[in-house]
C-alpha positions in Angstrom: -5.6 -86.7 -22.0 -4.6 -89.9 -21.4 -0.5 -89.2 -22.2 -0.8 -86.5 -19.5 -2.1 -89.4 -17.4 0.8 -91.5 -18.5 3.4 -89.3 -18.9 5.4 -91.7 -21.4 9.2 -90.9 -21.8 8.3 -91.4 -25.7 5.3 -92.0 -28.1 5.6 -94.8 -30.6 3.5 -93.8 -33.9 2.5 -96.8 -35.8 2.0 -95.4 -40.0 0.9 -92.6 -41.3 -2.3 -92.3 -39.6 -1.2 -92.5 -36.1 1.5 -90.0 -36.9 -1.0 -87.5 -38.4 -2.9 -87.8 -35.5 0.1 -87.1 -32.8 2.7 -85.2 -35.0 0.7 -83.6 -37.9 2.1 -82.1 -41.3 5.2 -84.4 -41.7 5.4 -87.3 -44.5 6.0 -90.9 -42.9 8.7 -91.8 -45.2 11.0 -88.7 -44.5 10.3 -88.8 -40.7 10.5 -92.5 -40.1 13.1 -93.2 -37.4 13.4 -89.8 -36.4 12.1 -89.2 -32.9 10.2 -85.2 -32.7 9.2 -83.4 -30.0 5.7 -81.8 -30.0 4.3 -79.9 -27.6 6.4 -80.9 -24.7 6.0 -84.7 -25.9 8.8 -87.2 -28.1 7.5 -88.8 -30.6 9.0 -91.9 -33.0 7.0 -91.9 -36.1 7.7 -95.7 -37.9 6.0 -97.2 -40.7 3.3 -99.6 -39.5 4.7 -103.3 -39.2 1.9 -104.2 -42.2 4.0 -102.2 -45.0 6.7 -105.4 -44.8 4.1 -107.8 -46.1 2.6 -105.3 -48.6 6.4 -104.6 -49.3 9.2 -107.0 -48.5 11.8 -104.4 -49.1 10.4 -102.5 -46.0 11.2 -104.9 -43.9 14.8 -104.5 -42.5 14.3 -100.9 -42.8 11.4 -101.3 -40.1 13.2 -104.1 -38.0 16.2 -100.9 -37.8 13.9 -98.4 -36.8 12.8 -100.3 -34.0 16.2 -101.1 -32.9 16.8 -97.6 -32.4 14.0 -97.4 -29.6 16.1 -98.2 -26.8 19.3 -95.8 -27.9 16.9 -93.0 -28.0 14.9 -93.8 -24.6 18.6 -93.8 -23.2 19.4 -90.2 -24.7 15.7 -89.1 -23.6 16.7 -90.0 -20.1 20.2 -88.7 -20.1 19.8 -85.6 -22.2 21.4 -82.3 -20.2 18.9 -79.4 -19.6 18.7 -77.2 -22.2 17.2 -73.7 -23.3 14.7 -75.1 -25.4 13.3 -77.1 -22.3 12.0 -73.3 -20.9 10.0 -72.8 -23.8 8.0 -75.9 -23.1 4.4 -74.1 -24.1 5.7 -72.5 -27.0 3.8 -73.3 -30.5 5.9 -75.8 -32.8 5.5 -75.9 -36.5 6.4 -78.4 -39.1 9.9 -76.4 -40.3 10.9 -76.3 -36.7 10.0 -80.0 -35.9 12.1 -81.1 -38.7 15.4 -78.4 -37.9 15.3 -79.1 -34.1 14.7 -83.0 -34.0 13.8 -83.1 -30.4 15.5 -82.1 -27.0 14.3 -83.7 -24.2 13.0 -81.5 -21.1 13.4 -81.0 -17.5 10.6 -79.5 -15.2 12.7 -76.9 -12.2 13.1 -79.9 -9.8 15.5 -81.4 -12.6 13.4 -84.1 -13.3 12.7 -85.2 -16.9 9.9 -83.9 -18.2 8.0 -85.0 -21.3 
């Protein structure tokens, strides 16, 4: 209820858990980086800032998908209107988050919608 309140441009999941929560049925370390669109909503699942100091590896790969938050706010916002935006209540299912990515949508007054 709140995010209806809100009406972010884009969710930022924090690990696993928050992404099961938001985004349910995908695998953190496929997704990571990858912004979806669920139910009318864009979501960036990213591996929780902890995993770099259980895993030191992890760390630039983190630190790259946070960089990307700005580049895809800026495609969110200047994304053209397309078909899939009229099928804003339609049901959304793991296969098709993964195929389409996400497309940003636009209610009929041309104005972003998320």
């Amino acid at each position: 209820r709140q995010l209806e309140v809100i009406k972010p441009k884009i969710v930022v999941t924090l690990g696993r858990h928050s992404m099961e929560c938001f985004v349910p049925g995908l695998t953190i370390s496929q997704c990571h980086g990858q912004p979806k669109r669920y139910k009318g909503q864009v979501y960036l699942p990213l591996f929780h800032p902890a995993a770099a100091l259980y895993n030191g590896g992890m760390r630039q790969t983190i630190i790259d998908d946070f960089m990307q938050i700005p580049r895809i706010l800026t495609k969110i916002s200047h994304a053209p209107k397309s078909h899939e935006s009229q099928t804003e209540d339609r049901t959304t299912d793991k296969k098709e988050l993964l195929v389409r990515g996400f497309a940003p949508q636009k209610s009929a007054d041309n104005k972003l919608k998320l």
